[in-house]
N, C-alpha and C positions, 0 to 999 in steps of 0.2 A: 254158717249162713251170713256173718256177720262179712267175711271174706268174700264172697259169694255180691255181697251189696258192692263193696268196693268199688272190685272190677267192674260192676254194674256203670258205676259213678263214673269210674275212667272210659270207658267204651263210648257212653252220651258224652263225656268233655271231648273226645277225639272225633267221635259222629256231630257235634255241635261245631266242632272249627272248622270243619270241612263244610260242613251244609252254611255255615254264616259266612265263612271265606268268599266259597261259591259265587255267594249271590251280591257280594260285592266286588269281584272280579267283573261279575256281569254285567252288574250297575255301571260299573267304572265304565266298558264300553261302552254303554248304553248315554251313558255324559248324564247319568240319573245320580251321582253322585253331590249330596248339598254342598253350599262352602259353610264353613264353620272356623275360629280360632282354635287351633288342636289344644291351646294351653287350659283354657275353661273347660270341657271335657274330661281334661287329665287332673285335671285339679278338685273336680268335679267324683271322678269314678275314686281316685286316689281317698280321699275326705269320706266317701259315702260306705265302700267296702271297708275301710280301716272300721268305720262302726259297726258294718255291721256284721262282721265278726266276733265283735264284743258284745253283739247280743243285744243291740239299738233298734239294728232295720236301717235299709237301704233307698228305700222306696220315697219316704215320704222326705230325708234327707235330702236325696237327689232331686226333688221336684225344686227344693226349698232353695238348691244355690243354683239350680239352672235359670230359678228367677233374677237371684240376686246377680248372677251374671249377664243375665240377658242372653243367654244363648240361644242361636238360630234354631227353634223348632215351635213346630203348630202344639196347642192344649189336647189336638187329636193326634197327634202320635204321641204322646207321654207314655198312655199306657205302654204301647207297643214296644217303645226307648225303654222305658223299665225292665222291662223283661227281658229283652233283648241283650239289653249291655249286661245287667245283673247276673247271668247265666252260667257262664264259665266262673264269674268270679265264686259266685255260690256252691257252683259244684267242685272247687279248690278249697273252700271252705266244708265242705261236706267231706271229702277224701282226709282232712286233714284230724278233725274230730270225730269220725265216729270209732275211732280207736281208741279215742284218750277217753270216750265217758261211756259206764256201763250200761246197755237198756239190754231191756226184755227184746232177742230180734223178734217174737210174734206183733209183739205190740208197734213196734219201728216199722217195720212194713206194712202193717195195714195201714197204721196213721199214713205213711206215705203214701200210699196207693190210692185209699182215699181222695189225698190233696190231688193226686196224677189226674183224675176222675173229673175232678170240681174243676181242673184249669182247663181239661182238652171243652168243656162243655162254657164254662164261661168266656175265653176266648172268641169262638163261635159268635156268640154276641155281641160282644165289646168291641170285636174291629170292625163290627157296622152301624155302629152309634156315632151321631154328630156331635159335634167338639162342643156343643152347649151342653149336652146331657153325658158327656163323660166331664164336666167340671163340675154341673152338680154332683152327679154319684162319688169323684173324687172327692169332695169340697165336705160333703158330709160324712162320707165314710173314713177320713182321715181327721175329723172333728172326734168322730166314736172312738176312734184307734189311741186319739191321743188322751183321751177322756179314761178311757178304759187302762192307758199306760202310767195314767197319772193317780189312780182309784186302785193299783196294785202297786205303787211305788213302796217301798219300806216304810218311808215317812207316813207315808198314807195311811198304809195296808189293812186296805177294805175287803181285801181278797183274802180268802183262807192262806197260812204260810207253806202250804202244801205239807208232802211228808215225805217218807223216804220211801217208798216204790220205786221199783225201775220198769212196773209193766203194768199193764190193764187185762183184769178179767171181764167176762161176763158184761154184763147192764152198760160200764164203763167204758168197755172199749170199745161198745156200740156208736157207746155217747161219743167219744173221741173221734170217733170214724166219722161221724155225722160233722158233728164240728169242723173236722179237718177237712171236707169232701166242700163245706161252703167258703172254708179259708181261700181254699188253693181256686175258688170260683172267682171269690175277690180281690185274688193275687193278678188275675188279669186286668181288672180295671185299675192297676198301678196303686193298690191298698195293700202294704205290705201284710207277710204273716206273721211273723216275729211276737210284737207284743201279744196279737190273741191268743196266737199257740202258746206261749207260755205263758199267760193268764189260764189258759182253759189246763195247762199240765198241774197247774196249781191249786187248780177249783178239783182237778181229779183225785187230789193227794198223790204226786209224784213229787220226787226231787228234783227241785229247780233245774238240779246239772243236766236231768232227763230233758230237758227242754230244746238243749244245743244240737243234738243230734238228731231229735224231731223235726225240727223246725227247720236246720240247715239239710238236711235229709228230703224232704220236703219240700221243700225250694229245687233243690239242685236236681228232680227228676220233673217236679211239673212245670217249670220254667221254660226246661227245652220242647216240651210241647206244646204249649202255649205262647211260645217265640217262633215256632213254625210256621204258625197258623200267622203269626204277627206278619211274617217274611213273606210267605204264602198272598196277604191279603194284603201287600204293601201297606203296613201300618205302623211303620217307624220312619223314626231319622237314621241312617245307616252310618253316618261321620260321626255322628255323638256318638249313639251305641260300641262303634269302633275303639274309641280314645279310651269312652267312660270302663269300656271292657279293660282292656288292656292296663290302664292306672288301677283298674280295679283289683287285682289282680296279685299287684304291688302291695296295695293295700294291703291285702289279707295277710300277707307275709308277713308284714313290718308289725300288724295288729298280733300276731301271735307270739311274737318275740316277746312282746312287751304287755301278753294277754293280763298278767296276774298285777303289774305295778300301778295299774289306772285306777282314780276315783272313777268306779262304776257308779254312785247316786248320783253324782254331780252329771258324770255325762247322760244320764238316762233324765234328768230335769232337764237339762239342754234341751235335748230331742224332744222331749215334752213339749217345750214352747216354740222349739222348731217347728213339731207339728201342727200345733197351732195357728202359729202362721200362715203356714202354707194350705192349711184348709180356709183360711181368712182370703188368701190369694186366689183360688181356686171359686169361690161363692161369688168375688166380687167381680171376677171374670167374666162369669158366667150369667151377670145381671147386666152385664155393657152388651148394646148393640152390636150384631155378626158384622162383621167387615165384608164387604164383597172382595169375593177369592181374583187375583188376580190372572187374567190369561196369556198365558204365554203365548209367542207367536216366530 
């Protein structure tokens, strides 16, 4: 079964370059192409997949330096750039782990299937929200993420230490299914899944390492549907998404090499006040006057 997921995973990364290619092929004629600095993007996707490989999250990273860069794009396609670019990289990250960590496959496939459920349906909404009301939902559900990443930290650990399961029965893997079905709803409005999922693998009594393959599993099937719908409903930046793809990618590579020699608490407090910020960014945004959109002519 576990074989069976794989190739799953490769078919969506081959059916995902061709449908994301596509429509930047199109763009490109269409002169619907943004301008952007390629270097911020790549520095950007590079920085944000090297974490989140290690198990950080990509999401709320990538909001955090596209600020600090200034990079060309509206607060309403964030979500959509999220997803978009994060996609390939996640599902390279998905091919790459779920062979190194053992789960239960009953339990790996619903939880994913699940999260697949929660993105095709929250998508749908998200890409027809105005950019004030995707920075509050961002602003405080990346306030929760980091709240909830900082209340399970080790130093902290407010969270049960979980256990050593590699699967969910019964009552639990309902609860899990439930959990994951609203994760992958909030993985569309550019709230990663990382921390909760593994918060909630922990609260289940699973082993931590059960988390990687959930979680990167998980991503890497409800992304590409949820990036559809993005593409679909012009709801990205397609020059960032490009770069940030592509560095990202890199990332994930150069993060595995070097998976085991990193202080993991230090980096996981990082991101802690990284997230912070950027839900700091995101509120104060969203309290300043809309600008009047400019017409082109």
């Amino acid at each position: 079964m576990i074989t069976v997921l794989l190739w799953i995973y490769k078919i969506v990364f081959a059916g995902f370059a061709v449908f994301f290619g596509y429509d930047l092929v199109k763009a490109r004629g269409n002169g619907k192409l943004e301008k952007e600095n390629p270097i911020k993007p790549i520095v950007v996707g590079f920085l944000s997949d090297f974490g989140d490989t290690l198990g950080i999250g990509s999401f709320a990273p990538t909001v955090f330096y596209m600020k600090v860069l200034r990079n060309n794009i509206h607060d309403k396609q964030i979500p959509g750039t999220l997803n978009v670019a994060h996609t390939l990289p996640v599902l390279t990250e998905a091919i790459l782990f779920t062979t190194k960590v053992e789960v239960e496959p009953i339990t790996l496939i619903i939880l994913i299937a699940a999260a697949v459920v929660g993105s095709y349906i929250g998508a749908g909404i998200i890409s027809k929200l105005d950019e004030k009301k995707i920075q509050v939902v961002m602003g405080i559900a990346l306030l929760a993420t980091a709240i909830l990443m900082l209340i399970s930290h080790p130093k902290v650990n407010l969270f049960p230490a979980g256990g050593t399961a590699t699967g969910l029965t019964a009552g639990k893997l309902v609860v899990g299914a439930i959990g994951n079905f609203i994760l992958g709803a909030l993985m569309t409005a550019g709230i990663g899944l990382y921390a909760p999922c593994m918060a909630m693998v922990y609260f289940l009594g699973m082993s931590p390492d059960v988390a990687f393959p959930i979680m990167m599993g998980s991503c890497a099937l409800l992304m590409p549907v949820a990036s559809a719908k993005f593409i679909k409903e012009n709801a990205f930046n397609r020059i960032n998404s490009l770069f940030i793809c592509i560095a990202g990618i890199a990332g994930v590579f150069v993060a595995v090499k070097f998976f085991t020699s990193l202080p993991m608490d230090m980096l996981k407090i990082l991101v802690i006040i990284v997230i912070f910020l950027t839900s700091f960014m995101m509120l104060r945004a969203a309290k300043k006057p809309a600008q009047p959109e400019q017409i082109e002519g």
